[in-house]
N, C-alpha and C positions, 0 to 999 in steps of 0.2 A: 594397848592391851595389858602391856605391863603394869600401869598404875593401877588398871580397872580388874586385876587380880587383886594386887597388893590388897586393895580396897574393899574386896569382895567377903560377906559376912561368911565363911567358909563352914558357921559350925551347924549345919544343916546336911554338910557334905562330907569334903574331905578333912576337916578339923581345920585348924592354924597353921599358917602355912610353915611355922618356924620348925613342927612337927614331923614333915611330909617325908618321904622316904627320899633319901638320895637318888635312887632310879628315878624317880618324877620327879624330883628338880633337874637332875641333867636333860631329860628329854623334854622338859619343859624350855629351858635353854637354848638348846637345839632349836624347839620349836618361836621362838620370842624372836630369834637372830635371824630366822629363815626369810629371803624376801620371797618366796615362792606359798600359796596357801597352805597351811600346815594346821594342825589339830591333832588332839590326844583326848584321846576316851582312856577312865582310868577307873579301877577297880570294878568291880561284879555288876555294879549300875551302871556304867563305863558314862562316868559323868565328865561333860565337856568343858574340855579348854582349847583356845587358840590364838590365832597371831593375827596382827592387823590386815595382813593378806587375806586371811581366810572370814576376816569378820563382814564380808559382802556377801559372802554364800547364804547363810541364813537370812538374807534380809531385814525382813521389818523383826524378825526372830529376837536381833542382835540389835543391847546386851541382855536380856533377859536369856538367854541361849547360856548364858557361863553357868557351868559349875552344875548344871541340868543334866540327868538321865537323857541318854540319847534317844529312850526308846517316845521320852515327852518331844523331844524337841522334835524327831521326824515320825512322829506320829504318820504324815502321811505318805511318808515314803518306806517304811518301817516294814513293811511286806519282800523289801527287796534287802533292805542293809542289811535289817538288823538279823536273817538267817548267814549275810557276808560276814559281818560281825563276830555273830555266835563260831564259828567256824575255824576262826583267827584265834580267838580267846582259847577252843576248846582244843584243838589241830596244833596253832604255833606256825602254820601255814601262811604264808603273804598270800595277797590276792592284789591282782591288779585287773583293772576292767577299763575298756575303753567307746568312747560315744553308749555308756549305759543310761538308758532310758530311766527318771526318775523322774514320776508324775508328783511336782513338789506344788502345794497353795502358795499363790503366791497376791498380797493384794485381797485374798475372800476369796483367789477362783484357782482352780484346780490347775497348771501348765503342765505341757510337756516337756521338761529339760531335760538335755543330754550330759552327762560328764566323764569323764579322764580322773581316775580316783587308782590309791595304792592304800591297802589298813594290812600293817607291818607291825607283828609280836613286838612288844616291850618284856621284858624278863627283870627281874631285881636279880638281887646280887646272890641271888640262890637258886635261880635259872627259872623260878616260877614267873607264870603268864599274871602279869598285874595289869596290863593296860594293849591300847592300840596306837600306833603312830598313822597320820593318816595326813598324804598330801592330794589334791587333788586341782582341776580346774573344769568351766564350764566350756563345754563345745557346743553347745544349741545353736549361736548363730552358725558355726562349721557345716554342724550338720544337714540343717535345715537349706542352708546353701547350696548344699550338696544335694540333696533332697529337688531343690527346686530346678537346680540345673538340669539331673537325670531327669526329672519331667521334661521338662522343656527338651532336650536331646531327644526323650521317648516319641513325646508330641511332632519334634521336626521329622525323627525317621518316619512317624505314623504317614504324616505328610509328603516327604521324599517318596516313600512307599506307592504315592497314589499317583506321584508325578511320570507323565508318560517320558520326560525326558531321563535318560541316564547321572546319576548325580551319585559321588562318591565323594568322601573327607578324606583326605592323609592327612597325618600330625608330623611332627617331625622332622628332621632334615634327611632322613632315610624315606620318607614316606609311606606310614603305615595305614591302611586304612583302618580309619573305625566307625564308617557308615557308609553303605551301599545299598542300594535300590536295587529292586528286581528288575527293572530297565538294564542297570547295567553288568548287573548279569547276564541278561540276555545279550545287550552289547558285545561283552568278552566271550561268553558262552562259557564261562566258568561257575562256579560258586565257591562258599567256604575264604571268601577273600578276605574277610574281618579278621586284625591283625598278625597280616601279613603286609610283609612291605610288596612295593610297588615291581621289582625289581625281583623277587619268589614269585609272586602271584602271575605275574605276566612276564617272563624270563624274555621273549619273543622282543618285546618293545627296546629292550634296552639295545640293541644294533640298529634298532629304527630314530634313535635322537631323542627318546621323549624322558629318559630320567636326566639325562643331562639338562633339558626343556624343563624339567621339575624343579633341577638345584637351582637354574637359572632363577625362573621364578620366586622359588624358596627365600636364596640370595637377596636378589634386588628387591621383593617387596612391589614388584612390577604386572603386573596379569599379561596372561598370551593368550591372543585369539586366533584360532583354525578354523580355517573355510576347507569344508571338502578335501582334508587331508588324506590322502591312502594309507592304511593303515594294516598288514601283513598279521592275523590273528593264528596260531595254532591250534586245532580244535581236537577233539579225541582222535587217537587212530594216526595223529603225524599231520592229517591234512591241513593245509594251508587255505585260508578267506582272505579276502583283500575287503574291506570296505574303506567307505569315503565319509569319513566323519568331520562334522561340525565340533567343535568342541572350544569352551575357555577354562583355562588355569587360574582361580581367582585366590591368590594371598589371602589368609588370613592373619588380620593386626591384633596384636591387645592395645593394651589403652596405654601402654607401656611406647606402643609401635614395636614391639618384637612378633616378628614370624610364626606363629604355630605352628600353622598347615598351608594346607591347599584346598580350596574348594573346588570340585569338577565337575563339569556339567557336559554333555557330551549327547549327539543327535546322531543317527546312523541315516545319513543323506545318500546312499549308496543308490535307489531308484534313482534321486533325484540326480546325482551326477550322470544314472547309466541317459535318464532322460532328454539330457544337456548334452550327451555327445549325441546321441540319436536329433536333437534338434540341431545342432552345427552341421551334421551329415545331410539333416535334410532341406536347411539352408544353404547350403555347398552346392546339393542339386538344385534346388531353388534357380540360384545366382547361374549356374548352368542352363536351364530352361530359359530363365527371361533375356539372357544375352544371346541364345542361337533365334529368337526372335528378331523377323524383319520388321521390329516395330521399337518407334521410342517407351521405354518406360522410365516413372518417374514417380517419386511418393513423398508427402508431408506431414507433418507434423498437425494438431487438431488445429492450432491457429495459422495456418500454410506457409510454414517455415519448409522450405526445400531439404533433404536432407538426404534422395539418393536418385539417382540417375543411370540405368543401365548401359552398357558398353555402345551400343548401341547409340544412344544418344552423343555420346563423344564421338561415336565415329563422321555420324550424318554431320555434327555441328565442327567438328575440328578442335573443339575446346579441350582444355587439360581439366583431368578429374578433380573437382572441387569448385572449378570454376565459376559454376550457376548456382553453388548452392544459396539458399538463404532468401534473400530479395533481388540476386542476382539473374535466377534465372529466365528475366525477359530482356536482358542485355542482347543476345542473338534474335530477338525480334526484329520487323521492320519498325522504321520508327513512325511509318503515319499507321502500327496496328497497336501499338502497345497500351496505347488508352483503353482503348475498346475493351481488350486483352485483360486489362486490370480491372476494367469495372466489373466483366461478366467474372471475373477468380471472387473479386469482393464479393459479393452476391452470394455466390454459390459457399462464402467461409459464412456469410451473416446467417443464410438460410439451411444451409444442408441440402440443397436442391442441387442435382447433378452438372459438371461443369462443361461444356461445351460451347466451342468456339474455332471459329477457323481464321487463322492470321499468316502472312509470310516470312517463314523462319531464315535463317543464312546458313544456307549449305557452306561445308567447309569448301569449295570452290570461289566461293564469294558470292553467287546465285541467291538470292532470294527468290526460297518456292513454298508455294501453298503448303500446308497442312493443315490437320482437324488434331485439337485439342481436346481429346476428354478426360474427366475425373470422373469420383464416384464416392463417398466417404462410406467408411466402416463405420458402425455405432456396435457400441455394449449391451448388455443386458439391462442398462438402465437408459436408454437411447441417447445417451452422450458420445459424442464423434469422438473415434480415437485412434485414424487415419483418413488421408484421402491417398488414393492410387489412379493413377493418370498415366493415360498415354498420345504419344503424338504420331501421328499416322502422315506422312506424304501423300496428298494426293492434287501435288503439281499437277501432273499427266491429265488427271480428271477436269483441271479447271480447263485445258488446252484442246482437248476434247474431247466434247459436252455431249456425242454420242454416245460416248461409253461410260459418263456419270454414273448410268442408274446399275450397270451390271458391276461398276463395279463399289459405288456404295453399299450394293448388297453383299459384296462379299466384303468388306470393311465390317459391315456388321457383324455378319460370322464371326469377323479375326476377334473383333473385339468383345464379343458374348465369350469365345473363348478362352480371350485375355483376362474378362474377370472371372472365369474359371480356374483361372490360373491365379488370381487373387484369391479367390476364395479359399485355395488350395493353401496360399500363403498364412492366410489367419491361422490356417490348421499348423502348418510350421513353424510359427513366431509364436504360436498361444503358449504363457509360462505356467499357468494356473492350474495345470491337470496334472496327475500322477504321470502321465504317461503319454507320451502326442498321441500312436492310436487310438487310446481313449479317450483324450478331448476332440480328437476328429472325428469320430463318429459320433460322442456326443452333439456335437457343434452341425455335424452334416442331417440330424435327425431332426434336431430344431430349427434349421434352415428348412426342410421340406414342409416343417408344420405352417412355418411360415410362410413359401409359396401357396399352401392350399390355402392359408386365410384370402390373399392376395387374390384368389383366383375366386372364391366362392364370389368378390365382389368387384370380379373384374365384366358383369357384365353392367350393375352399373356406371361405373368408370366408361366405358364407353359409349354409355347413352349421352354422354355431354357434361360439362362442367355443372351445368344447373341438377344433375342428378343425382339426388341422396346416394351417398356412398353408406349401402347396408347388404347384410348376407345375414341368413338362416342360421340360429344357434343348433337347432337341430343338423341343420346340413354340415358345420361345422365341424360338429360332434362325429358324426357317423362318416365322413370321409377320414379324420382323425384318426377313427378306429378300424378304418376299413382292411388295412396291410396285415393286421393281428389278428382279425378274428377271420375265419368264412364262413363258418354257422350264422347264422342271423338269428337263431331260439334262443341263442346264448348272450345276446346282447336284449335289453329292454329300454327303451327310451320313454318318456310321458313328460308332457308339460306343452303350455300354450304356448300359441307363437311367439317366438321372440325377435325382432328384426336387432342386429349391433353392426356398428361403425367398422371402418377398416382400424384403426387402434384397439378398439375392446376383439376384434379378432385375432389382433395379431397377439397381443394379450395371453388370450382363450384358449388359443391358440397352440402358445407355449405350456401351458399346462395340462391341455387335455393332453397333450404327445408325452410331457412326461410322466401324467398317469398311464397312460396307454402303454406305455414302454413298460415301465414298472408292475403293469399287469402282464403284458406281456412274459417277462424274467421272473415275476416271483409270485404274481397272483393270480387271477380268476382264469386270466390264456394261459397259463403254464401248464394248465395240466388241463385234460383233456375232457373235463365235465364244467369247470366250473362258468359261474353263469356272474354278469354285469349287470347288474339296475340303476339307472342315473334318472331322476324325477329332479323337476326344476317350477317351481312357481313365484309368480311375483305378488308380492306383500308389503304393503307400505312401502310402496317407491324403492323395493331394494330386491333383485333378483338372488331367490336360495335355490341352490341348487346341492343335492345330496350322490353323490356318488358310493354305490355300496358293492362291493366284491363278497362273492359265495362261493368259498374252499369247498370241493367235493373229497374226502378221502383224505386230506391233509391239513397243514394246519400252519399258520404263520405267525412269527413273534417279532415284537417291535425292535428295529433296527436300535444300535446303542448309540448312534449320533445322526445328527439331521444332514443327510445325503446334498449334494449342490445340486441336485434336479429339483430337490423336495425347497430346498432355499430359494431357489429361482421361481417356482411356482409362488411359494409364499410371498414373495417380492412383487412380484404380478398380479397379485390378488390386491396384495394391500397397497401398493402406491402406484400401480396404472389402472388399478379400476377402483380403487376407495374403496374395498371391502376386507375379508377378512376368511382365510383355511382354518381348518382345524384338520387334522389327522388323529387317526384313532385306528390301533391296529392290534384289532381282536383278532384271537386265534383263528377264529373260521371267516375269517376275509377282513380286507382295507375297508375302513369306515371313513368318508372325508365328507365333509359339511365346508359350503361355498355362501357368501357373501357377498354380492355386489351390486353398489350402487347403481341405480335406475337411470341414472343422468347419466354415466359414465358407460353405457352403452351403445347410445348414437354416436360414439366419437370417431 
């Protein structure tokens, strides 16, 4: 820049430079020497000079930029400097501005750049304002980075915002937050927690291990994960909550690998634990009930791995707990029944058909005496076996004498309808899936009864003989379904030809009319004491429709915010055991559902 002065035809401007006033040679000096970008506007035109630092700024400007009226050169930015300019010149006042917006052409197209700029009085040697000293540099990638990050933070809390789980950021080795969700607000039952450290905001934690669990983490660069931790919260008023939260501490790296923050994520499992000790408690009675039983019991696994044996069992057979499990337990059999014994177990694991067999077990005396062997498997809601439960009943005596067989297989029966009452009871005690066991066991014991009724509408022909179509009444189906819920009968309307279906599309049918009916029962048409049910059903091209419509008297109903597990289970039963298709539709003056099912998949 120094040649491309020397060189420059100046007498258009500031004259020859051998002319020039001392003040603009030294502060031209200044500015030739600076490696930082530097420029000087000088006289009333405040015509440009600068340093090879600053000759990028102007661009494709530059050199035609030398020696130029500054008001030419930023013609398009010239709305913003040049009243900074005037000010400096007129004041004698500095100005320093930072990330200032300067819409400069750059290329033929208008950009938005940001810059870091100082325009600093120049005086000659008589203290008058002759020029500008001006250093400056560009921030637009800074800002613009900056820019995009704060989006992207706005965008993730938008996100964290909607997320049902609790999620918080500290930065810091102190831990400060600077993003939290309404989650975990709620969590804490605080607000106002954004920056504040961890340690102010939840004073309470720090005697319970978790900022020392923070430095830890912070530290090592390691994440911690909490299963159902207790967790001692102070709420207004002094009072003390305990809940059982889930939670992970997850490091955050840079690309450095140094520490940030923390990322926290955090679930208030607190049902679920209170769920978990109420299910231990009612497994405790459980194992209490099936051991004060004079009967062996015994349960496996869906492919008939052995895997428990009531006290019971050990005591008739004399063996130590663990002994039988696995493949082991036909070792106490005799040995001319264990064939037999194996083949009728195989059977019953290939088919799902109930297992039953009588063979001579070895009493812990050394005796070998009769008993009766039965199982029974549990299936899901998608009829996949996912227990068998079995018991072994004595009934030496019986074989010895054959007068009293029949009084007392009849009370064998008893014991054992009872026993799987006592099974059923167990599904209700082992089921993890529900909020809360008495609410999966009622749920569970509603839909067992729908399914008895299917069972029975076609248990009459079940007993006309093997050769007898296994069919019942969709109509009859329907109306014993609904029979518990309503007693009006004006309030209930049914229409549609006859339909005969299978014991599957009943048991099906089954499961869904009981959870509409339930569901009308609690929130619709029987809830309240006008309203009225119409269910019309006709067949059309090989596919049965069936329209089910609820009429709110006086009230009104709005659509649930997520799909309920009765409403799931139906849907499941429509469309992959009878190859059709629900639709739900829940206007305010009653449940609208539209039904779908295929015509073949009725005789089944």
């Amino acid at each position: 820049m120094a040649d491309l002065i020397r060189d420059h035809d100046w007498s258009d401007g500031l004259g020859p430079v051998e002319v020039w006033p001392s003040s603009l040679r030294s502060a031209l000096s200044i500015c030739l020497s600076s490696t930082f970008p530097t420029a000087i506007y000088w006289g009333p035109e405040l015509r440009l000079l600068y340093n090879d630092s600053w000759a990028p700024i102007p661009g494709e400007r530059h050199p035609d930029a030398l020696g130029r009226p500054a008001s030419e050169v930023w013609a398009d930015i010239w709305d913003v400097v040049g009243p900074q300019l005037d000010e400096v010149m007129t004041t004698g006042k500095g100005i320093s501005t930072y990330d200032q917006m300067l819409p400069m052409v750059r290329a033929g197209v208008q950009t938005e750049t940001y810059w870091n700029y100082s325009f600093t009085a120049i005086r000659d040697e008589y203290g008058a304002i002759v020029g500008i000293f001006n250093q400056g540099n560009e921030t637009t990638a800074a800002v613009l980075a900056r820019r995009q990050a704060q989006q992207e933070i706005s965008r993730l809390g938008r996100m964290f915002a909607q997320t049902p789980a609790a999620i918080a950021i500290l930065e810091g080795p102190t831990h400060v937050f600077t993003l939290v969700n309404a989650a975990y607000e709620l969590l804490v039952q605080r607000s106002g927690l954004v920056g504040k450290t961890v340690a102010e905001a939840l004073p309470e934690v720090q005697d319970q291990g978790f900022i020392d669990l923070l430095d830890t983490v912070y530290t090592s660069a390691e994440p911690y994960i909490g299963r159902a931790v207790p967790i001692d919260f102070i709420l207004a008023g002094g009072q003390v909550e305990q809940k059982h939260v889930d939670f992970v501490f997850q490091p955050m790296i840079n690309a450095e690998g140094e520490t940030l923050g923390i990322f926290v994520q955090a679930t208030d499992v607190s049902e679920v634990a209170t769920a978990m000790a109420a299910l231990r408690e009612s497994e405790e009675r459980f194992e209490a009930i099936v051991n004060s039983i004079d009967q062996m019991i015994w349960s496996t696994t869906p492919d008939g791995h052995h895997d428990y044996f009531n006290q019971r069992w050990y005591q008739y057979t004399g063996l130590n707990e663990g002994e039988t499990n696995g493949l082991a337990w036909d070792n106490p059999f005799h040995p001319d029944d264990r064939a037999h014994a194996w083949q009728v177990w195989q059977h019953s694991l290939a088919t799902g058909e109930p297992y039953h067999v009588e063979y001579r077990l070895r009493h812990h005396s050394g005796e070998y005496r009769w008993v009766i062997g039965r199982a029974q498997c549990v299936r899901d809601e998608e009829a996949r076996i996912i227990r068998w439960y079995g018991t072994c009943t004595d009934i030496h005596d019986l074989k010895l004498a054959e007068e009293a067989r029949q009084l007392l297989l009849r009370e064998l029966n008893h014991r054992v309808k009872n026993l799987f009452s006592i099974t059923s009871g167990m599904i209700n005690m082992t089921a993890r899936t529900a909020v809360t066991v008495p609410a999966m066991a009622e749920t569970l014991q509603g839909r067992l009864r729908a399914l008895a009724k299917a069972h029975e509408l076609v248990q009459p022909a079940i007993s006309a003989g093997p050769q007898a179509p296994e069919t019942g009444s969709l109509r009859s189906l329907i109306e014993d379904i609904l029979s518990p819920h309503v007693e009006d009968c004006s309030r209930v309307s049914l229409s549609g030809p006859p339909v005969e279906i299978g014991l599957k599309a009943s048991t099906s049918l089954a499961l869904i009319f009981h959870e509409l009916a339930t569901n009308a029962a609690k929130y619709g048409a029987f809830a309240g004491a006008e309203g009225k049910l119409n269910v019309r059903w006709a067949i059309i091209d090989q596919n049965l429709y069936l329209d089910w419509s609820e009429a709110l008297i006086g009230r009104q109903i709005s659509a649930p915010s997520s799909l309920g597990f009765g409403s799931k289970l139906a849907r499941t039963s429509a469309t992959q055991q009878l190859g059709g298709e629900i639709a739900f539709n829940w206007a305010p003056d009653g449940l609208q559902i539209n039904m779908r099912v295929a015509e073949n998949r009725l005789d089944r």
